[in-house]
N, C-alpha and C positions, 0 to 999 in steps of 0.2 A: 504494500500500500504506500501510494505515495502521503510526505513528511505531510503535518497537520495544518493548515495556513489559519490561523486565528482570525476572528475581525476584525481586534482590537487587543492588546498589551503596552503595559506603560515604558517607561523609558527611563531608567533608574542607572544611576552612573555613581562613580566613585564620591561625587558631591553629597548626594543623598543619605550617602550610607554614612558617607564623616559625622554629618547632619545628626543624622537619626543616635549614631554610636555617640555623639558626646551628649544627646538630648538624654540618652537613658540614660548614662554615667555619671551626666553631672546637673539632669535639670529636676533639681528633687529643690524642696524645704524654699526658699525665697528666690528659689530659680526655676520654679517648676512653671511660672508664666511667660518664661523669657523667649520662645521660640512663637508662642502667640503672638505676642503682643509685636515683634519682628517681622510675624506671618502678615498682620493687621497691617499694619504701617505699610509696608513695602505692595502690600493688593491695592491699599487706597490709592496711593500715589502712581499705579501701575493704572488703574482702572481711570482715575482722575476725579476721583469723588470726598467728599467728606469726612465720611463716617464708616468702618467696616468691624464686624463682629464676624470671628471663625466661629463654627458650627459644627456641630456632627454630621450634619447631610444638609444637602439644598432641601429636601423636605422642612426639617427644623428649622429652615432661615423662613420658610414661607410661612410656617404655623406662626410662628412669633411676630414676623411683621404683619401678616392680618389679625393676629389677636391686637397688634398694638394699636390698628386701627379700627377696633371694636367690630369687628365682623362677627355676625353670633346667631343665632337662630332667627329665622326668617328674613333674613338679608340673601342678597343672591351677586354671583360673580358670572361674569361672564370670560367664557376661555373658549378657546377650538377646542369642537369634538377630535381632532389626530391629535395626542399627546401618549406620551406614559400616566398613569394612575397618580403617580406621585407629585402632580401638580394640583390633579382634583380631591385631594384626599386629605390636606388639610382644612380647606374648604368643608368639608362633609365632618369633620372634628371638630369644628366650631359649631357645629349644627345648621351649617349656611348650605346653599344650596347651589352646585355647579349649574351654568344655564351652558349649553353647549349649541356651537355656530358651527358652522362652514368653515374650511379652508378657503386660500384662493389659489387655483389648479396650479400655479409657478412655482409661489411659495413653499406651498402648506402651512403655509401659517394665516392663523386669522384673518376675517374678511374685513376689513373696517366699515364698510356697506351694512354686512347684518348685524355686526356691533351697536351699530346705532338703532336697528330697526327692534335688536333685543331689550333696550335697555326700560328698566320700568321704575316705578318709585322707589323698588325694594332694591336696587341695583344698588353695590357698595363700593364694588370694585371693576375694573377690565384687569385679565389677567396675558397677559403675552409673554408667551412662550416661542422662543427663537428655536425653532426645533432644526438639529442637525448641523446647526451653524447658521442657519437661514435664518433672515433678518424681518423682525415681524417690520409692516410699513405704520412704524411709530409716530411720522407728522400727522398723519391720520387719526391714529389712535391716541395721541394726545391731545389732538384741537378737539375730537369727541367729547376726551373726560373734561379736557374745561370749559367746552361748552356747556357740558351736564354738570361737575362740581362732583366729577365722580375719577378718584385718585386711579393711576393704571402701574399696574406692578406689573415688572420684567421679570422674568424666569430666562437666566439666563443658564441656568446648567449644561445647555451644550452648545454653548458659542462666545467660551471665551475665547480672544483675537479675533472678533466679530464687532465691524466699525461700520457705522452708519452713519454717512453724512459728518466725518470728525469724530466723533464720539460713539465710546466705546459702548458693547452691546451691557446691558446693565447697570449703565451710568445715566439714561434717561428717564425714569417710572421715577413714581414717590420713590419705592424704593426696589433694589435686584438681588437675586437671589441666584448663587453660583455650586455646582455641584465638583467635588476633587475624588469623586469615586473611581476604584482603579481603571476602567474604561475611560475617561476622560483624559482629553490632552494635558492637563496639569491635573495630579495626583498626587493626594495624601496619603492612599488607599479606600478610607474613605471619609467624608466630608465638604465641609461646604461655607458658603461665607454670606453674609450680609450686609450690605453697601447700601447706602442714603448720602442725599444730603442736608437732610432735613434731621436738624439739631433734637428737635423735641422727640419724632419720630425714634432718635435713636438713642436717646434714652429710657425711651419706654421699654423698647425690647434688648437695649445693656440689663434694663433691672429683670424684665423678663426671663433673664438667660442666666441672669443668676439666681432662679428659685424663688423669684419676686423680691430680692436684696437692692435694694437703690442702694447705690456707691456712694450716697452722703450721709447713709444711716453710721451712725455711733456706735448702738447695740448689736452687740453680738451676736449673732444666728435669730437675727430678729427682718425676716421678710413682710416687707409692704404690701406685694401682693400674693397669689398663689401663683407662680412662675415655672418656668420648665427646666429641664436641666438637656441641652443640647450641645453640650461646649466640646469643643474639638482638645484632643489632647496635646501635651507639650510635644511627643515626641512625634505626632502627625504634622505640626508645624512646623516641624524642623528638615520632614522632608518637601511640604509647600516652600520653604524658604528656599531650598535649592531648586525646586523647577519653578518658581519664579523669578529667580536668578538666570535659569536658561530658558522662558517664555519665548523669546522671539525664536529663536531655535525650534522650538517646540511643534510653533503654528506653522512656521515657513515649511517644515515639513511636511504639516499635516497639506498645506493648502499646494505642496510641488507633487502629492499623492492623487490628491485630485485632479490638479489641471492636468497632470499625466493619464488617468483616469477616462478624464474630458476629451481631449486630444486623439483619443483614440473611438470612445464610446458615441461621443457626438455627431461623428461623422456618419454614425449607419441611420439609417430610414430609422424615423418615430422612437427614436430613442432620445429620451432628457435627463438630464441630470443638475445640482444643487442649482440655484442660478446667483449672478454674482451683477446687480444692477449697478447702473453707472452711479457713483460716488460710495457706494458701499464697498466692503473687503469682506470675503465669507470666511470665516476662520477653520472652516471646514473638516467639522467634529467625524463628520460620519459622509463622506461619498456615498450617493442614494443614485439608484436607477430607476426613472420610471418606463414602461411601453405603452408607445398608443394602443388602444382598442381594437385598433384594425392589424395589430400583430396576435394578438389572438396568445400571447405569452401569458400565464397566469403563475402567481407567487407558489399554487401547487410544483407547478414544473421547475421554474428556477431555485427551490431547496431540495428538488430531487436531482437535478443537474450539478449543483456545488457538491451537495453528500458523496457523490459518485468519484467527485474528484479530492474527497476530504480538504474542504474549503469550507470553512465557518462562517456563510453570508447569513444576516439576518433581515427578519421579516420586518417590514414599515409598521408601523405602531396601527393596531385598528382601533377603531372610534370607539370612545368611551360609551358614546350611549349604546351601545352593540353588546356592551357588559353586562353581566345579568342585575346589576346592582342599581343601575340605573335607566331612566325615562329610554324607552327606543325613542330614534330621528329615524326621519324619511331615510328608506336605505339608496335612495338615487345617488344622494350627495358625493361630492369630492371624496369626504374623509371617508365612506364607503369605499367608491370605486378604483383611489388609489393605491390604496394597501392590497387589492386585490391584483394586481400587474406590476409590484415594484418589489425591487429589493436594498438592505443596506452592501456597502461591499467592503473587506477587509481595510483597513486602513492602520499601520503602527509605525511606527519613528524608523524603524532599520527594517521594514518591509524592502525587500528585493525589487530589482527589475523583472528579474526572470517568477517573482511571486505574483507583480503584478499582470503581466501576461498571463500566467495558468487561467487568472480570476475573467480576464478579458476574453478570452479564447473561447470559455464557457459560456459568455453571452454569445459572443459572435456565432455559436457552435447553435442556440436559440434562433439565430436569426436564417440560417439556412433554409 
């Protein structure tokens, strides 16, 4: 059998490990913050933002920033039906209620069109999600919320080195929420971060995050509110401190994997893939293939096509409302009929030439 081609593995170097080796050896007693709070600093000033709290997961960053802006039972957020769960699921923990939209066929990300046409009194949030590295269209989505006076949080877990118009992907909502699980181009193993720039904002979910403790309390083990305990550990920080040390390394990577990808994929009949619009940079999490309709390609066939060649491509994220947990949508829609003709395709830092052809060949092998 031919060697195993992953989707996705991190990129861990001699930095990392120095990192990690003195965080255990020597980050205890009034050193056990010191890789955090280095992790903190150096994302804010990387990202261009104000205020950033490490996290155990982009989940945690998302729970704590809508708890901090009161989202609670019968309030409703509006996000794309294509995501992972784990954007809708803090949402559903606060007892709020996901309202789910459309993509737009380019994107896959949110429609700003039926953003507006969803939103109702009980609307608290727009939630955008940059899925894949693809850039939700945020002028849009912010002239919305302040036309409404309704805040839009970025979900940025898979698009950091994703720039929109100057500014980076997470730096424009109230506030962004960023995932470092080992899948991800920067990797903690796993966790996540929370960025604002909004002063009040981020004090609510600092005291938050520490078990409802506001940092100007006196008393000892004495919390203000009931809070959560999401906090990234010292010595996951100290391996964020090295690959945000080598970030640009990291993306240029990811995104010389794509347009390699591109270059060659683009060219066949009815085949698309990430799109990268004029003024944006797609940071390019995950290379995505989608097939027109009239190729007659279905996601059944393309993961019995990879299996065959022991290639580990994964499926397009199906629509939440499709889950059993949640309201069905019309099954016409995008976030339907996408995931049903696409796939994701291998992408890691020291992926091969000759790895990337086996993956290409297998489409091309499709298109005959």
């Amino acid at each position: 059998m031919k060697p195993r081609i992953p989707y996705t593995k991190p990129s861990i170097t001699e930095l990392e490990v120095r990192y990690a080796t003195d965080a255990a050896a020597n980050g205890w007693g009034e050193h056990c913050y010191d890789y955090i709070v280095r992790f903190e600093e150096a994302f804010k000033t990387h990202l261009g933002v104000g205020y950033a709290i490490a996290t155990s997961s982009c989940t945690g960053a998302l729970h704590m920033g809508m708890a901090a802006l009161d989202i609670g039972p019968g309030d409703e957020v509006i996000m794309a039906d294509t995501n992972w769960i784990a954007s809708a699921a803090p949402i559903v923990h606060l007892g709020a209620k996901p309202v789910f939209v459309d993509i737009l066929p380019d994107s896959w990300c949110l429609d700003p069109a039926l953003v507006e046409q969803a939103i109702t009194p009980r609307t608290k949030a727009i939630l955008a999600v940059h899925i894949y590295g693809n850039l939700c269209a945020m002028r849009a989505l912010l002239a919305i919320g302040e036309r409404h006076g309704i805040p839009v949080i970025e979900d940025a877990a898979e698009a950091i080195g994703s720039v929109y118009h100057g500014r980076r992907a997470g730096s424009m909502g109230r506030f962004g929420a960023f995932s470092f699980h080992g899948t991800k181009t920067l990797t903690t193993g796993e966790g996540g971060m929370f960025v604002t720039n909004d002063a009040d904002l981020y004090e609510r979910v600092l005291t938050l995050s520490n078990h409802g403790r506001a940092r100007g309390q006196t008393k000892q083990f004495w919390p203000d509110v009931v809070g959560f305990k999401y906090k990234m550990s010292n010595i996951q920080a100290a391996i964020g401190c090295a690959q945000l040390e080598r970030i640009d390394e990291l993306v240029n990577r990811k995104r010389e994997i794509l347009a390699s990808y591109k270059a060659r994929l683009e060219r066949l009949p009815g085949v698309t893939m990430n799109p990268e619009p004029t003024g944006t940079i797609n940071g390019a999490w995950m290379p995505t293939v989608v097939f027109d309709h009239s190729l007659g390609i279905t996601r059944e066939m393309l993961e019995a096509a990879f299996a065959a060649e022991n290639i580990d491509a994964r499926v397009f994220f199906h629509p939440l409302s499709g889950l059993p947990m949640f309201t069905p949508r019309p099954s016409g829609e995008y976030a339907f009929t996408v995931p049903e003709r696409a796939i994701n395709l291998p992408s890691y830092h020291d992926m091969s030439q000759t790895d990337q052809d086996q993956v290409i060949t297998v489409i091309e092998t499709q298109l005959v």
